[in-house]
matplotlib code that plots the C-alpha trace (Angstrom):
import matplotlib.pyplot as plt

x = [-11.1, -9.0, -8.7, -6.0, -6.9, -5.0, -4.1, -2.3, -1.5, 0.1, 1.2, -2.2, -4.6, -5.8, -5.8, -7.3, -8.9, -10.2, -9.8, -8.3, -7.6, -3.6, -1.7, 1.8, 4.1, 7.0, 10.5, 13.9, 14.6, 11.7, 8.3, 6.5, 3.1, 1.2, -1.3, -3.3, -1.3, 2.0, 4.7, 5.8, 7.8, 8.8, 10.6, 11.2, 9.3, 10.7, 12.4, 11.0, 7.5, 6.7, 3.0, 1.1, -1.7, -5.1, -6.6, -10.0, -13.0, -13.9, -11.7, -8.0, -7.1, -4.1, -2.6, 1.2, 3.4, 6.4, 8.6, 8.1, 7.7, 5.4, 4.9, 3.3, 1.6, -1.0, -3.7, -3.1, -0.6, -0.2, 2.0, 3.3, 4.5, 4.5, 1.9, -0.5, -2.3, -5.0, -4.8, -8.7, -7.8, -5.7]
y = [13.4, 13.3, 10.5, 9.4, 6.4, 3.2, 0.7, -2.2, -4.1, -7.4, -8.6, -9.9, -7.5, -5.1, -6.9, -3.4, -0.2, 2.1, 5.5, 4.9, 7.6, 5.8, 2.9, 1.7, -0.6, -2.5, -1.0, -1.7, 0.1, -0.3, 1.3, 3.9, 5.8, 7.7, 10.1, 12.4, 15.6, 13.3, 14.6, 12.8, 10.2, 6.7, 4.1, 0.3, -2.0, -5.1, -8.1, -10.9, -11.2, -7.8, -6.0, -3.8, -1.9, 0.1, 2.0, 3.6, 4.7, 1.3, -1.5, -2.3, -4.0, -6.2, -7.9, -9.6, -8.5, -9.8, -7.1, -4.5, -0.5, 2.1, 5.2, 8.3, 11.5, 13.9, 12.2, 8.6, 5.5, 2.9, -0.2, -2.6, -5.9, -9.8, -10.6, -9.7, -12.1, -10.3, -11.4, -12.9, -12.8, -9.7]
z = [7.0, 4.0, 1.8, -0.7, -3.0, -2.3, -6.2, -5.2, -8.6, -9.8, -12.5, -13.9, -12.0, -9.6, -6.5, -4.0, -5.3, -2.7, -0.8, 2.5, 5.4, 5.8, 4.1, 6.2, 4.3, 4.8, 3.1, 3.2, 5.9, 8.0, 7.4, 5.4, 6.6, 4.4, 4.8, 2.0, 0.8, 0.9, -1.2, -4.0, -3.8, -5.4, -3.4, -2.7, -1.0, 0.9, -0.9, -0.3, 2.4, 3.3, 3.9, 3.7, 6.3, 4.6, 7.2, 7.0, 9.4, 11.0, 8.9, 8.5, 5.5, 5.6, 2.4, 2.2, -0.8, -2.5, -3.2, -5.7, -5.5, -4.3, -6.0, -4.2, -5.0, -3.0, -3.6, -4.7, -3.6, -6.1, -5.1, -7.9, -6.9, -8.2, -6.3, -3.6, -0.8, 1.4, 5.1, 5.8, 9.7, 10.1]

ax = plt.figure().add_subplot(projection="3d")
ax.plot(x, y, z, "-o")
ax.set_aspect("equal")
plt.show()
């Protein structure tokens, strides 16, 4: 299967770097699911506590964001927010 790589980045680092088969995030609105090949696109994430869902063969990654956007192309998702907390027991 397809895989599109997943940057989610803070203000101070890279906090996740990997290829991942979907990422699902929180928006204004409600959520977002990505797959590879998406069309381009830029949008908002959730003010305040919102989160965000890696999925790949056999893990899901789970970290809680604070705001910021997401910007999306074919083959790449890069989320920029103030910070970025991954969830140990997800």
């Amino acid at each position: 299967m397809e895989k599109t790589l997943l940057r989610i980045i803070t203000l101070d680092k890279i906090c996740f770097e990997k290829e991942v088969k979907m990422a699902i995030f929180d928006v204004a609105d409600g959520q977002v699911g990505v797959l590879p090949g998406h069309a381009p696109l830029t949008i908002g994430l959730k003010e305040g506590e919102g989160s965000i869902r890696a999925i790949n063969d056999d893990e899901e990654i789970v970290f809680t964001l604070n705001g910021g956007f997401a910007k999306i192309s074919a083959d790449s998702i890069v989320i920029l927010t103030e910070s970025a907390y991954e969830n140990i027991n997800s």
